[in-house]
N, CA, C and O atoms as a GROMACS GRO file, in nm:
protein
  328
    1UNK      N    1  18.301  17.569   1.430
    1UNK     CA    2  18.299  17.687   1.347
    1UNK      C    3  18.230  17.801   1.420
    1UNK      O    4  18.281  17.913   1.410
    2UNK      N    5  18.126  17.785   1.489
    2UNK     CA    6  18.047  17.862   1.561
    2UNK      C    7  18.150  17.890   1.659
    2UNK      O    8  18.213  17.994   1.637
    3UNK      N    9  18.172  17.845   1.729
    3UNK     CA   10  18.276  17.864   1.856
    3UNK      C   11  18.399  17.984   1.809
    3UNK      O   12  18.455  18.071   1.876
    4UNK      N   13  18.410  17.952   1.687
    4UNK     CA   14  18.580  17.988   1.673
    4UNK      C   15  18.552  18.176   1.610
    4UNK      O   16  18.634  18.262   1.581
    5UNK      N   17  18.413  18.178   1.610
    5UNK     CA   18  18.338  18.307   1.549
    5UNK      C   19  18.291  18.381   1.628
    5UNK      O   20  18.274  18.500   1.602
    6UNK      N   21  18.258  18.324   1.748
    6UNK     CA   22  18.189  18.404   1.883
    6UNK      C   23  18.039  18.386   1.878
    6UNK      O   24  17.962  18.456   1.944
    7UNK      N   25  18.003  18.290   1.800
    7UNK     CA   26  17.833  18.229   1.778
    7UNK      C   27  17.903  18.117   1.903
    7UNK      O   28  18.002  18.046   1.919
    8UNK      N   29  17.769  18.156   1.981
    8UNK     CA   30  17.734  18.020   2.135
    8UNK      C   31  17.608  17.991   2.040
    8UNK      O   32  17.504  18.050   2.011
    9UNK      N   33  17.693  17.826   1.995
    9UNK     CA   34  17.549  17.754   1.969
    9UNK      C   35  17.452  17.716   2.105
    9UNK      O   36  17.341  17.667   2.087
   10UNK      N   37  17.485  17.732   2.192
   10UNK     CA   38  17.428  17.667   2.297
   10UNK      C   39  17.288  17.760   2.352
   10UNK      O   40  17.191  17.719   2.416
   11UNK      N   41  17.315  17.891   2.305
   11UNK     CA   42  17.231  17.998   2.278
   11UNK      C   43  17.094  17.981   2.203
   11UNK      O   44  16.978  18.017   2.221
   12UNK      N   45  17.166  17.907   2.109
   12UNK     CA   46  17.049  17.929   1.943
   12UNK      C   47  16.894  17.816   1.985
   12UNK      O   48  16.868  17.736   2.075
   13UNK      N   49  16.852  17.846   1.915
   13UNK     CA   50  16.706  17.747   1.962
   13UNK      C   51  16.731  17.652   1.823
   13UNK      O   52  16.701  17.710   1.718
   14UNK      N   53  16.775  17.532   1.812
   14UNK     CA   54  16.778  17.460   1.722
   14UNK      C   55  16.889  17.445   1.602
   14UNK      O   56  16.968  17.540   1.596
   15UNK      N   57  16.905  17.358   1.520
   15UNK     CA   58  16.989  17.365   1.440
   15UNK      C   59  16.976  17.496   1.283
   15UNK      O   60  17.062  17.530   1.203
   16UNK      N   61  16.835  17.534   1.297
   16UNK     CA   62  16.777  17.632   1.186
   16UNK      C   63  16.795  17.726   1.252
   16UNK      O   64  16.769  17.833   1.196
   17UNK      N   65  16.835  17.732   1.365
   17UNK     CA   66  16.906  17.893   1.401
   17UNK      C   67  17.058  17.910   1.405
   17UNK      O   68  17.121  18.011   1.376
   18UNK      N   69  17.108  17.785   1.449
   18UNK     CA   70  17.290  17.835   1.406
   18UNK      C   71  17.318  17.824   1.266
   18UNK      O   72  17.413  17.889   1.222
   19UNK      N   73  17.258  17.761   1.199
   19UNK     CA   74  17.261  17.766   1.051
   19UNK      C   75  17.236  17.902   1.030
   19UNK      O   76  17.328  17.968   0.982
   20UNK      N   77  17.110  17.966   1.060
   20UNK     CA   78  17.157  18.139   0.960
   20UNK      C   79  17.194  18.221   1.052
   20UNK      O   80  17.160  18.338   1.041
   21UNK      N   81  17.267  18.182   1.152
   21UNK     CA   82  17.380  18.279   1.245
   21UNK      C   83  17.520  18.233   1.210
   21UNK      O   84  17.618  18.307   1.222
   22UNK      N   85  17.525  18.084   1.158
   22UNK     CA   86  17.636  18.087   1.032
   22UNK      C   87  17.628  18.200   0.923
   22UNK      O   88  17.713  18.285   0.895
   23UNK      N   89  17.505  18.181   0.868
   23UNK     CA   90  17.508  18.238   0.710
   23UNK      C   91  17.610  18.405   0.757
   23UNK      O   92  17.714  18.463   0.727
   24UNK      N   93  17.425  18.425   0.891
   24UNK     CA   94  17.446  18.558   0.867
   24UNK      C   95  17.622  18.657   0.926
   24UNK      O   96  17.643  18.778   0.929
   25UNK      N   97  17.722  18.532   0.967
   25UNK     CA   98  17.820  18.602   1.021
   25UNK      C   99  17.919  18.559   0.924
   25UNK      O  100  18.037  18.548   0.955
   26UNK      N  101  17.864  18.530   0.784
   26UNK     CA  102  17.934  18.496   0.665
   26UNK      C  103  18.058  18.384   0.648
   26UNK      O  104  18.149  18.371   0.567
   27UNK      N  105  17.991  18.276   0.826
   27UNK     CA  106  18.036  18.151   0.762
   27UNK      C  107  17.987  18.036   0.639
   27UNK      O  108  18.060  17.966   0.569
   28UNK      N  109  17.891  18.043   0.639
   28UNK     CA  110  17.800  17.942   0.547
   28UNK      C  111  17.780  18.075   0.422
   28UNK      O  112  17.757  18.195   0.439
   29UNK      N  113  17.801  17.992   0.287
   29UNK     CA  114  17.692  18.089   0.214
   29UNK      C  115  17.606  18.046   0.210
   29UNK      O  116  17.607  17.925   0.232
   30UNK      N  117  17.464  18.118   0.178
   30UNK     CA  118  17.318  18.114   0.144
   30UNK      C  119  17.312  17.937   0.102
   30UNK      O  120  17.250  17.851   0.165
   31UNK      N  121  17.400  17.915  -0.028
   31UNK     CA  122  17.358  17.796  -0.099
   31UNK      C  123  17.391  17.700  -0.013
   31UNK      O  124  17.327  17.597  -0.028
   32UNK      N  125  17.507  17.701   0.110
   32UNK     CA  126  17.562  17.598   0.167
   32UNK      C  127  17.468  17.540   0.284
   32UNK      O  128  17.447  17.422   0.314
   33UNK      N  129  17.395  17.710   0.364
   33UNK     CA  130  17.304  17.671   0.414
   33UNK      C  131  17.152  17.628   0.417
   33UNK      O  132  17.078  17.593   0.509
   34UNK      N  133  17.130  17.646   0.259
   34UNK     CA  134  17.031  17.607   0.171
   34UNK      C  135  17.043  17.452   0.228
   34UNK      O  136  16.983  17.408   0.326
   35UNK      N  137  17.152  17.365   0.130
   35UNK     CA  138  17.182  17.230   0.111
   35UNK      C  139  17.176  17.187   0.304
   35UNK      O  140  17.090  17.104   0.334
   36UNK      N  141  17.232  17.223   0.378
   36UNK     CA  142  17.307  17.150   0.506
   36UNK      C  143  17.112  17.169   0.586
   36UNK      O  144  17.083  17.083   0.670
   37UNK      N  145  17.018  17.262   0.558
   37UNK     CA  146  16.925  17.273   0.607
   37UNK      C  147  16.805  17.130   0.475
   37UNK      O  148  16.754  17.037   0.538
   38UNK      N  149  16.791  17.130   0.392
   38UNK     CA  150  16.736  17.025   0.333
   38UNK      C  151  16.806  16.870   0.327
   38UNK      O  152  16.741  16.771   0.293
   39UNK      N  153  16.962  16.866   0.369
   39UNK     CA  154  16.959  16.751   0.434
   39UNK      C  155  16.939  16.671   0.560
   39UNK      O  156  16.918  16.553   0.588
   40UNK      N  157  16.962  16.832   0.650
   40UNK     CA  158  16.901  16.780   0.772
   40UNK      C  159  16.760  16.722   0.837
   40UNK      O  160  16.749  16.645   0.932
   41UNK      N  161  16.639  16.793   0.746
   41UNK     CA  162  16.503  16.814   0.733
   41UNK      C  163  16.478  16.643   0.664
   41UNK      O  164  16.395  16.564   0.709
   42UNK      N  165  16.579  16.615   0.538
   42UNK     CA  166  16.529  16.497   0.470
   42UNK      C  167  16.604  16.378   0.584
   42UNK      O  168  16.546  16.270   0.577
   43UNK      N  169  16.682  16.380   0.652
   43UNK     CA  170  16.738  16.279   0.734
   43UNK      C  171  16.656  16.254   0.832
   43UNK      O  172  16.623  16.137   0.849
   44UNK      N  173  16.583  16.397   0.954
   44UNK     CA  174  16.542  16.375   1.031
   44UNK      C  175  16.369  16.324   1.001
   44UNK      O  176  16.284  16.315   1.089
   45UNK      N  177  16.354  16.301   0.880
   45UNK     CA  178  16.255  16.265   0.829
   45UNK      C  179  16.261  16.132   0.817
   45UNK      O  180  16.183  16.064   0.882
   46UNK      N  181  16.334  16.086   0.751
   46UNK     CA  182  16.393  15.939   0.755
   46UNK      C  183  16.416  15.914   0.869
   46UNK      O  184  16.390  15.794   0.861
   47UNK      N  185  16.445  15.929   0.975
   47UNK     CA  186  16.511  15.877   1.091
   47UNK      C  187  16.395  15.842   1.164
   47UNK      O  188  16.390  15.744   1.237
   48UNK      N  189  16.279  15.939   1.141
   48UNK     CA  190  16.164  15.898   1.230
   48UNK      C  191  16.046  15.835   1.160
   48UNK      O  192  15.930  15.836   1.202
   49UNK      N  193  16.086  15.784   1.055
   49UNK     CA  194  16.033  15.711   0.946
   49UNK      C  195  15.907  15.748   0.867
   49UNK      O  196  15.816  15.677   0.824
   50UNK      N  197  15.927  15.868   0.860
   50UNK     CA  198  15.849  15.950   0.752
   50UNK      C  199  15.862  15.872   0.583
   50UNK      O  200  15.944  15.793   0.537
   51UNK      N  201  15.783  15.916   0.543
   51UNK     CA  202  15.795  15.881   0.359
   51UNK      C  203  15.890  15.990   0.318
   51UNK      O  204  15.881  16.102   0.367
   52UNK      N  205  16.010  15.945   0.198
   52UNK     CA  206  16.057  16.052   0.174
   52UNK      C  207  16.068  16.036   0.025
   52UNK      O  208  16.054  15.919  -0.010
   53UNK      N  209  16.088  16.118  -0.067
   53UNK     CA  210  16.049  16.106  -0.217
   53UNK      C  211  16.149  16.017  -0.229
   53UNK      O  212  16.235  15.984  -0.147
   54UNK      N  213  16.120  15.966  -0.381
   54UNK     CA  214  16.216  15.865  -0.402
   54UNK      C  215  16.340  15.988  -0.475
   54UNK      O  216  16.328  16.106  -0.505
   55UNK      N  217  16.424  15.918  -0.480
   55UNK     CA  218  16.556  15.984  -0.512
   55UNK      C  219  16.603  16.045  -0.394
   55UNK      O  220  16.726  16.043  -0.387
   56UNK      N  221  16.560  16.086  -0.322
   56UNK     CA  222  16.634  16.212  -0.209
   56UNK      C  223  16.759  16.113  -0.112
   56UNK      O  224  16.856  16.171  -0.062
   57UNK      N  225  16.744  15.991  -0.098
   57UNK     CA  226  16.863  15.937  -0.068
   57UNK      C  227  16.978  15.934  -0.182
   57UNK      O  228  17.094  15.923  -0.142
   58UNK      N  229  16.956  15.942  -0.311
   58UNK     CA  230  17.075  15.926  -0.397
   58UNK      C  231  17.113  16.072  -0.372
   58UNK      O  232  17.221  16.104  -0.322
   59UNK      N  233  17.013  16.164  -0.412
   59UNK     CA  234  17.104  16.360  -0.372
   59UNK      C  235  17.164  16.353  -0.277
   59UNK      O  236  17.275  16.406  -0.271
   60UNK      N  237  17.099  16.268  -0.146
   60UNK     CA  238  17.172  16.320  -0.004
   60UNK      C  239  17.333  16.223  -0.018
   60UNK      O  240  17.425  16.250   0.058
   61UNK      N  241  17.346  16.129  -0.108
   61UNK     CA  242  17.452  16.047  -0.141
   61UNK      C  243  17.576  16.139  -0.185
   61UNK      O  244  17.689  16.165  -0.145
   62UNK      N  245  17.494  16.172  -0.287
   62UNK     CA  246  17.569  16.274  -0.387
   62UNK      C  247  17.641  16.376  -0.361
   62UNK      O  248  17.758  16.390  -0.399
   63UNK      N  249  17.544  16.496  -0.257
   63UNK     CA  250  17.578  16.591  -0.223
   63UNK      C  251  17.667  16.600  -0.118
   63UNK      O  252  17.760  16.681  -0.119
   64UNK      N  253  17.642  16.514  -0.016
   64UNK     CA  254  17.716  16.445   0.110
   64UNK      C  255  17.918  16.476   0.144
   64UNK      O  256  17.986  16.534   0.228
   65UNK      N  257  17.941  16.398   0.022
   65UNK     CA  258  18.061  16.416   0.018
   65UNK      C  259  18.113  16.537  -0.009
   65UNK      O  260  18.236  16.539  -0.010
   66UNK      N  261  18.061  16.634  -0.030
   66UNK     CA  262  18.089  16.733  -0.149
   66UNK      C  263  18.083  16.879   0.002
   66UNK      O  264  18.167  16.967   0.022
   67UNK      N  265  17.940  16.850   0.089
   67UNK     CA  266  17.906  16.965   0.160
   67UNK      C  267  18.010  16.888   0.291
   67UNK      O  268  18.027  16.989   0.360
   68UNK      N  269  18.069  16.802   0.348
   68UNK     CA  270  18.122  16.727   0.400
   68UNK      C  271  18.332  16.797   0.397
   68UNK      O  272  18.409  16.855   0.473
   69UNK      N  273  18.332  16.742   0.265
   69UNK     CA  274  18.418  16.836   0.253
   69UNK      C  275  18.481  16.983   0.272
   69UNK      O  276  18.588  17.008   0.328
   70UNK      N  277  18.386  17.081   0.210
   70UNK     CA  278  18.347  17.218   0.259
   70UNK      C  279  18.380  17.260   0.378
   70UNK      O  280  18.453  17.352   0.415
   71UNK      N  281  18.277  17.136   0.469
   71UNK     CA  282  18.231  17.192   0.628
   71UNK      C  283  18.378  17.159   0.651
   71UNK      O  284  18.433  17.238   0.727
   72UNK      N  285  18.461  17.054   0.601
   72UNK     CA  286  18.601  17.024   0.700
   72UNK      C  287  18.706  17.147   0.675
   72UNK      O  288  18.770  17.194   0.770
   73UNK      N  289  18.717  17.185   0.568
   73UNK     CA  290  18.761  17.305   0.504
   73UNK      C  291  18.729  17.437   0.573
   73UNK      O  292  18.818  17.518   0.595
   74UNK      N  293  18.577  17.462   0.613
   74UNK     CA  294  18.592  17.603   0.692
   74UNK      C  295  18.626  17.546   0.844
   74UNK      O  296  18.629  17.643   0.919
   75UNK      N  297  18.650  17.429   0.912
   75UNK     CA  298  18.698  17.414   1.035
   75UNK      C  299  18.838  17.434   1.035
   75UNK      O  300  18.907  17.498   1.113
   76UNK      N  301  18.866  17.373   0.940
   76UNK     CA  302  18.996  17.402   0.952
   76UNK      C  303  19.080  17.497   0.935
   76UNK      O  304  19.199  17.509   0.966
   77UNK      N  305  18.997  17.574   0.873
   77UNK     CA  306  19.024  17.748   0.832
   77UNK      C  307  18.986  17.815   0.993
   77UNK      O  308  19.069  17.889   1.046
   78UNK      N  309  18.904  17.795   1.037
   78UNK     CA  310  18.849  17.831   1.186
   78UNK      C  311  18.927  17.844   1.270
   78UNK      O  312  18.939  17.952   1.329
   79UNK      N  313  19.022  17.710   1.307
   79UNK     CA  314  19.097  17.671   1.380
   79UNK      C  315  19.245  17.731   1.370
   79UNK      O  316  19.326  17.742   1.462
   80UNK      N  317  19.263  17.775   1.209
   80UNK     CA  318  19.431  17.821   1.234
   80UNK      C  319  19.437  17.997   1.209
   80UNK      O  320  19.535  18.071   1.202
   81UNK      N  321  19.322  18.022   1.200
   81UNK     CA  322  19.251  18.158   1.272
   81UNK      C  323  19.269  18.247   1.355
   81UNK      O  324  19.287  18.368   1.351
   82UNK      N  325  19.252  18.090   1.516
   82UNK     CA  326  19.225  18.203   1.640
   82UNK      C  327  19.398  18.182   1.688
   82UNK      O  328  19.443  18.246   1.783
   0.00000   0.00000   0.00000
């Protein structure tokens, strides 16, 4: 998505910077990059075996499919674009 916009992720310092160089080039909205930034934060939390509240694996269940979808939707919008 970045690529197909003229955002070089390879540029950005981290994933919390192509996220609001998504927002801000009005790929992501606000709420999408809200969600895709608190699941990344609650995963990489889990991954390095932090405590994480209870429930936040059923939201990240929940929401998953849903922001998953989306993201395949603006690629593929991306792609028949250029």
């Amino acid at each position: 998505m970045a690529d197909a916009r003229g955002i070089a992720p390879g540029r950005l310092e981290g994933t919390g910077h192509l996220l609001s160089a998504l927002t801000e080039a009005s790929v992501l909205a606000e709420a999408e990059r809200a969600v895709l930034a608190q699941t990344m934060a609650l995963l990489s939390s889990a991954a390095h075996g932090a405590a994480v509240e209870e429930g936040a694996g059923d939201w990240a269940m929940a929401i998953g499919p849903s922001i998953l979808r989306t993201l395949d939707e603006k690629v593929a919008g991306a792609g028949s674009s250029s």
